[in-house]
C-alpha positions as CSV (number, residue, x, y, z in Angstrom):
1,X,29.0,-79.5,18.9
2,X,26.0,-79.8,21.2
3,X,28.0,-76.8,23.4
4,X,28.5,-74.6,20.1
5,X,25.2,-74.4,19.5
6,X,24.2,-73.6,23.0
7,X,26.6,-70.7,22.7
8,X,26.0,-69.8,19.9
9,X,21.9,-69.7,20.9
10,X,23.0,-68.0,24.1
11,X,24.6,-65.3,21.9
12,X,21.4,-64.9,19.6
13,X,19.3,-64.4,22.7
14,X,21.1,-61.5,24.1
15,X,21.3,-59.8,20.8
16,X,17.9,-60.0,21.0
17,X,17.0,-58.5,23.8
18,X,19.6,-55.7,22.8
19,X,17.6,-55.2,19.9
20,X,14.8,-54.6,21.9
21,X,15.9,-52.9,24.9
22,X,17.7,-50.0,21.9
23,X,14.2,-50.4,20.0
24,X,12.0,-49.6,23.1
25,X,14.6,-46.9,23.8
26,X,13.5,-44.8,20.5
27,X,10.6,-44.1,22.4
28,X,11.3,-40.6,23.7
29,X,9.3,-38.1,23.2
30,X,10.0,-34.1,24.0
31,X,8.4,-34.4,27.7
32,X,10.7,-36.5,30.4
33,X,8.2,-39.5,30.5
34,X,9.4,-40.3,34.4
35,X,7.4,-37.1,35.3
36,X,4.5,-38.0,33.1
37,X,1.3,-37.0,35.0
38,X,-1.6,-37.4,32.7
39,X,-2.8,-40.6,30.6
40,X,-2.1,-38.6,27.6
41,X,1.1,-38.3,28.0
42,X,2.0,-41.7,29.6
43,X,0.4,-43.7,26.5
44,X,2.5,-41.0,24.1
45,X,5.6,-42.6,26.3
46,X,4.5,-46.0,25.2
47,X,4.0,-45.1,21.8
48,X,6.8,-44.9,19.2
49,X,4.5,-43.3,16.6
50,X,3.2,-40.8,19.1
51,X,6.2,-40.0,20.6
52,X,7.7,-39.3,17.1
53,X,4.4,-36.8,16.1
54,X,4.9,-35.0,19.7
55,X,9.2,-34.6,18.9
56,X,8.0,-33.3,15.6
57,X,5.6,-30.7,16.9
58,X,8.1,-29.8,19.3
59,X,10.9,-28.9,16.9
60,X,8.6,-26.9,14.8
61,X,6.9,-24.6,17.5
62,X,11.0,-24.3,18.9
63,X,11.6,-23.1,15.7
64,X,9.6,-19.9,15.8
65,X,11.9,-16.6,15.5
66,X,9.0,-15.0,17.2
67,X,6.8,-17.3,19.7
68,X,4.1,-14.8,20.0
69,X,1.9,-14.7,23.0
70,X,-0.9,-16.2,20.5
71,X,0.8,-19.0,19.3
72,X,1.8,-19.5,22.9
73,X,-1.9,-19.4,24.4
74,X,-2.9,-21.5,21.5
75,X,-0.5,-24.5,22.5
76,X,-1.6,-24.5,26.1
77,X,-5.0,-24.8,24.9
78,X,-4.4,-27.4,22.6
79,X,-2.3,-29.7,25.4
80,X,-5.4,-29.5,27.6
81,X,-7.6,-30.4,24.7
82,X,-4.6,-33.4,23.9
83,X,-5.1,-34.0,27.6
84,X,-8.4,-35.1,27.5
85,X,-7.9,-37.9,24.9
86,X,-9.5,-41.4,26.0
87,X,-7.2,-43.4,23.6
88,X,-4.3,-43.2,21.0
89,X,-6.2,-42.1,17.8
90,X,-7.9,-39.4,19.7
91,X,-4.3,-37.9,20.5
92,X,-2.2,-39.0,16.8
93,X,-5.2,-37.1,15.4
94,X,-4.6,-33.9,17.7
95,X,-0.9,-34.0,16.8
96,X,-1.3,-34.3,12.9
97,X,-3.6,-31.3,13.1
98,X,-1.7,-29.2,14.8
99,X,1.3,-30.0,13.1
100,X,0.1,-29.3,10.0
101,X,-1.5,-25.9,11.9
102,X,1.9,-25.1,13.2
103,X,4.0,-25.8,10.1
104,X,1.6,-23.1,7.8
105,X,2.6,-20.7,10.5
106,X,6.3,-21.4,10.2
107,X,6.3,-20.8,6.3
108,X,4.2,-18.0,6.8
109,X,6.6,-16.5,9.2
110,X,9.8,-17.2,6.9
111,X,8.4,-14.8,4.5
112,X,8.4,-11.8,7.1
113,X,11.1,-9.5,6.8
114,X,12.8,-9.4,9.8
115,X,11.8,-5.2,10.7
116,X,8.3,-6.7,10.9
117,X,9.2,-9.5,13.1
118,X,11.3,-6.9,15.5
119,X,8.2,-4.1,15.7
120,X,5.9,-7.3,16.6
121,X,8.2,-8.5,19.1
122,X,8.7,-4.7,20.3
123,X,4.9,-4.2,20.4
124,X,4.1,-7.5,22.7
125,X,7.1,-7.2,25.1
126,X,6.7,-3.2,25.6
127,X,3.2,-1.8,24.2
128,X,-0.5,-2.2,23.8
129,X,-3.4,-1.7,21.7
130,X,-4.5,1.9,21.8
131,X,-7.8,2.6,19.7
132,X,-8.2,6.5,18.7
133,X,-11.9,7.7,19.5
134,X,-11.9,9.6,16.4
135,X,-10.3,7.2,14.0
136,X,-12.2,4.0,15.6
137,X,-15.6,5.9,16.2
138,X,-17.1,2.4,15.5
139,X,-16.9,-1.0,16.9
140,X,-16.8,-2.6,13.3
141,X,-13.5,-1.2,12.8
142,X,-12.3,-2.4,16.0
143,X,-13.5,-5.9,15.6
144,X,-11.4,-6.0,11.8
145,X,-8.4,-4.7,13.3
146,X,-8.4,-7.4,16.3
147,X,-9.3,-9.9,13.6
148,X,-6.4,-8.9,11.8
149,X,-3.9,-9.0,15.0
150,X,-4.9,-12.0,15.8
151,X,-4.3,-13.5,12.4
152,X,-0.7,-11.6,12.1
153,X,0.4,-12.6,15.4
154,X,-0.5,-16.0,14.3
155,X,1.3,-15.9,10.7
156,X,-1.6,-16.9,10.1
157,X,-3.7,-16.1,6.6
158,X,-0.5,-13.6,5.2
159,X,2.7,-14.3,3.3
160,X,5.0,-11.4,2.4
161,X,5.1,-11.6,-1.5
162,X,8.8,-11.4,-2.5
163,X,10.0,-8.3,-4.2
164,X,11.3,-8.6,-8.2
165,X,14.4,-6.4,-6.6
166,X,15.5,-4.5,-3.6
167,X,17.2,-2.0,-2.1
168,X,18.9,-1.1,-5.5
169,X,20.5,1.8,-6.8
170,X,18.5,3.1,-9.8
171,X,21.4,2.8,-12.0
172,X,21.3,-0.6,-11.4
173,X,21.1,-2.4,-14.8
174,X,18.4,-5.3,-13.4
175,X,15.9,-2.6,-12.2
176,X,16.3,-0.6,-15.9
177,X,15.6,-4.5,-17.5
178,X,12.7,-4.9,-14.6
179,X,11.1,-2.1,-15.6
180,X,11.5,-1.3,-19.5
181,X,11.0,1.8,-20.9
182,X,9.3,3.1,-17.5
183,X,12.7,3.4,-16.1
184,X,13.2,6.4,-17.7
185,X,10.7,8.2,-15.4
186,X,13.5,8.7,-12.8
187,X,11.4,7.4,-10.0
188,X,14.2,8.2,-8.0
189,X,14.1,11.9,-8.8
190,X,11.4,14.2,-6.2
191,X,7.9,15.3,-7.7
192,X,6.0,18.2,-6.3
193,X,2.2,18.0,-5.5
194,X,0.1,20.9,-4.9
195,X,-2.7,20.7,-2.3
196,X,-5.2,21.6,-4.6
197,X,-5.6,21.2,-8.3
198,X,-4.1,24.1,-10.5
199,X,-6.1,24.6,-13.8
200,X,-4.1,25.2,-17.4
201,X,-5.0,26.4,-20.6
202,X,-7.3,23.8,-22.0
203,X,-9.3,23.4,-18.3
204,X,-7.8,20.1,-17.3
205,X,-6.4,19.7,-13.5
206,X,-2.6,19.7,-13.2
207,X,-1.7,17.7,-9.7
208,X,1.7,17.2,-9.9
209,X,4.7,19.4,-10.6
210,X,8.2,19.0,-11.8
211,X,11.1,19.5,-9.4
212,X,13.2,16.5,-10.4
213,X,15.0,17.0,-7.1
214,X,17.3,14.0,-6.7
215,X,16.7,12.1,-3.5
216,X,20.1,11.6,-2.0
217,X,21.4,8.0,-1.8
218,X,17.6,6.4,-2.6
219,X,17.5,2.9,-3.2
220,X,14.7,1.3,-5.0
221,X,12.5,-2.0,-4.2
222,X,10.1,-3.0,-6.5
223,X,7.4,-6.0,-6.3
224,X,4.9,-7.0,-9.3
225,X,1.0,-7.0,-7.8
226,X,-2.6,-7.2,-9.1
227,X,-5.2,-5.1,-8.7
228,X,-8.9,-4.5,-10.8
229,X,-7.6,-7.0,-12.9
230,X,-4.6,-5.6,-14.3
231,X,-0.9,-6.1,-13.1
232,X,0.8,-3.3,-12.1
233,X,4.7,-2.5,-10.5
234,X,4.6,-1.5,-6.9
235,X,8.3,0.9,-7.0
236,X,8.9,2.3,-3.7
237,X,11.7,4.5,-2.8
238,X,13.3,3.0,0.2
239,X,12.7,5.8,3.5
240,X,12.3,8.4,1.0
241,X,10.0,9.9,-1.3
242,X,6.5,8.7,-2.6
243,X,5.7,5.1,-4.0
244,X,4.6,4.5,-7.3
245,X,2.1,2.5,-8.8
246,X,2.4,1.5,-12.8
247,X,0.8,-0.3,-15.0
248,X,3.2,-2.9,-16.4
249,X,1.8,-2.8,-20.0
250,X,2.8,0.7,-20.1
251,X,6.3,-0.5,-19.3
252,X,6.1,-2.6,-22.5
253,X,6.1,0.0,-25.2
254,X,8.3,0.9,-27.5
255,X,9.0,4.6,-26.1
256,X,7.3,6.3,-23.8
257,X,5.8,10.1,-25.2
258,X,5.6,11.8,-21.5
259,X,7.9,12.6,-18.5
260,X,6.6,11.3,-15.0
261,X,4.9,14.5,-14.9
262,X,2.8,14.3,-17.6
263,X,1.6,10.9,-16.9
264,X,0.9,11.8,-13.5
265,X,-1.1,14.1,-14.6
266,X,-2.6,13.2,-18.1
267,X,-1.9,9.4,-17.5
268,X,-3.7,8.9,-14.2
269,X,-5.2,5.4,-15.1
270,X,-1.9,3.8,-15.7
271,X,0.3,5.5,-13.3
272,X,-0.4,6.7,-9.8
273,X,1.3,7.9,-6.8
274,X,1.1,7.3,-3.1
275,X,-0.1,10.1,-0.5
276,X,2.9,9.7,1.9
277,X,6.0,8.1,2.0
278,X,5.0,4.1,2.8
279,X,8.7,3.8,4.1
280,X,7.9,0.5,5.5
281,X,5.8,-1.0,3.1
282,X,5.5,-4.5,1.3
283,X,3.3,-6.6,-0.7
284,X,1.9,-9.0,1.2
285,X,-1.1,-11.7,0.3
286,X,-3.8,-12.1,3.1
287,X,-6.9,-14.3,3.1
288,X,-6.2,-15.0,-1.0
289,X,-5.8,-11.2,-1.7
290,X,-2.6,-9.0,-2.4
291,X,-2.6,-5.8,0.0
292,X,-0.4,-3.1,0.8
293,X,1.1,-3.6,4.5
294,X,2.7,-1.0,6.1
295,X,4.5,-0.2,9.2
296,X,4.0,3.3,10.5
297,X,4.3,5.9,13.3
298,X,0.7,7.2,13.8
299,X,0.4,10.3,15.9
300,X,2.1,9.3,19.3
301,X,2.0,5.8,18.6
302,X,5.2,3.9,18.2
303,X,4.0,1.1,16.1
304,X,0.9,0.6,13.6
305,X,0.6,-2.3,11.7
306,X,-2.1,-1.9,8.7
307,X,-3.1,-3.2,5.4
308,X,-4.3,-1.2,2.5
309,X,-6.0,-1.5,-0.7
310,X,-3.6,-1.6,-3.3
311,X,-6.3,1.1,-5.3
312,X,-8.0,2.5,-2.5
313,X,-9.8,5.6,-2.8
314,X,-8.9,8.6,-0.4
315,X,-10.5,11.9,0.6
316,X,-8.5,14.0,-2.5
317,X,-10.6,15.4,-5.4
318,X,-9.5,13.5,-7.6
319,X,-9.0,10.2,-6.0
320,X,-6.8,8.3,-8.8
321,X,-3.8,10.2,-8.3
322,X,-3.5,8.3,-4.9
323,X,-3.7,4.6,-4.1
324,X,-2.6,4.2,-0.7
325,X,-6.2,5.8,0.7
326,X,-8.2,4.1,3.8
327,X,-6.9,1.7,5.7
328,X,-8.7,-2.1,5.4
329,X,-7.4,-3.3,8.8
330,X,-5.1,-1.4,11.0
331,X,-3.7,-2.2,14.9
332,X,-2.1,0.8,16.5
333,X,-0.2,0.0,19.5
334,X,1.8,3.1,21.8
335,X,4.4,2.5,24.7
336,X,2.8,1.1,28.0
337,X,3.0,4.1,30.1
338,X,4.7,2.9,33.5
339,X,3.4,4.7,36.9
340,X,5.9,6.7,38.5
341,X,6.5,5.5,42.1
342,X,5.1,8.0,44.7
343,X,7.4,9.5,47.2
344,X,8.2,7.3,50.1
345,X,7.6,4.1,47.4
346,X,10.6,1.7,45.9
């Protein structure tokens, strides 16, 4: 009996210390503790519940489709800020608040389409910043564009707002329910605009004129967005055409008494139309408020990246026909231009 039990105590005790040997094994954080070099990171080694926080912020910042050089720079800083931690809670409280930094990024980024994610990476791997003397005459603007780059290369501030439908064909029997009676403005079909303001017979200014030109195989996107306190359809032609802007109560009568036309013209309050085409263009919410983001060629730039006021005013005569005016923040970037090797040089 007396040999049983030391048996079976004998068995006990190595389970035990099999326990503990797996338990102190679950302490392995994203770094190779055997090449530990700072105190930092040899009591996160020692530390299940620090070692778990620093796994954690590693799978989210690996998780990045687009590991921007800003998100990058930020990290290094923030390990030589970690670094400098005398004890545990100074480090756990690092961790939690970069996690929670990191992971607002992360579902920020998720809500990029992915054409904005490949020009970003396009314009850090193979371009810079370019200001135009005449267009940035002052430092102000400057400033608000790098203080916009540096929030968009963040994802941080700006979610792209999801679009009711996209990339439809206007006989598509959602967009006709999406949009009511306003579908039967054809925003598919072209409208003329004259450069200046014809006059008819009663002396009222006629903008817009009807050549109902089909666009060939247009597809339309359309997102619902706010702006001077009413709620309004952004429709937008995809890489064709001019975008529209309606009011969505319009869109709720019974029957509509004008064409496109007309409303463009006599209905100016309710329904407006873009300057140019906005082929790249999205709602998107930044710093609380919904803008107009847009990626364009700019002159000889490849790339610009800018936000506009969903009612902006622009230089025309009568400003209401156009939302899409000035631009609230705006980054231009054009192809590094690489030195050509002189003769004699490899």
């Amino acid at each position: 009996m007396r040999m049983k039990r030391l048996l079976l105590s004998t068995v006990i005790f190595s389970c035990s210390l099999l326990l503990a040997s797996e338990s102190s094994s679950t302490i392995s954080p994203s770094f190779d503790c055997s090449k530990a070099t700072t105190s930092a990171e040899r009591m996160i080694c020692g530390n299940e519940e620090l070692s778990q926080l620093d796994t954690k912020l590693s799978k989210i910042y690996k998780s990045f489709y687009l590991l921007t050089k800003e998100i990058k720079e930020d990290q290094r800083v923030w390990i030589k800020q970690r670094d400098k931690c005398q004890d545990s809670a100074c480090i756990q409280k690092l961790y939690q608040q970069r996690v929670e930094e990191l992971s607002a990024s992360l579902s920020n980024q998720d809500t990029f389409p992915q054409t904005y994610l490949d020009a970003m990476k396009e314009a850090q791997e193979s371009m810079e910043i370019a200001w135009d003397p005449i267009i940035f005459s002052k430092q102000e603007f400057i400033d608000a564009g790098l203080s916009f780059k540096d929030d968009l290369f963040r994802f941080k501030n700006i979610t792209f707002k999801p679009p009711l439908i996209q990339n439809v064909q206007y006989n598509d029997p959602k967009l006709k329910k999406i949009l009511g009676v306003c579908y039967y403005y054809r925003f598919d079909l072209e409208i003329g605009e004259f450069d200046h303001p014809k006059y008819i017979e009663d002396g009222r200014k006629y903008w817009a004129e009807d050549k109902r030109k089909s666009l060939r195989d247009v597809n339309i996107s359309v997102w619902k967005t706010t702006a001077q306190d009413k709620e309004w359809f952004f429709i937008k032609p995809t890489n064709s055409g001019s975008a529209f802007l309606v009011d969505t109560a319009l869109c709720k009568q019974e029957r509509l008494k004008n064409n496109l036309v007309d409303a463009l013209n006599y209905n100016r309050g309710r329904v407006k139309r873009s300057h140019f085409g906005l082929d790249n263009s999205s709602i998107v919410t930044y710093k609380n408020q919904e803008y107009v983001f847009e990626l364009s060629l700019i002159q000889n730039y490849r790339n610009a990246f800018s936000i506009l006021n969903i009612l902006g005013i622009t230089a025309a005569d009568d400003p209401t026909i156009r939302f899409t005016g000035g631009w609230v923040y705006l980054i231009p970037f054009k192809k590094i231009e690489k030195s050509q090797p002189q003769q004699g040089e490899k």
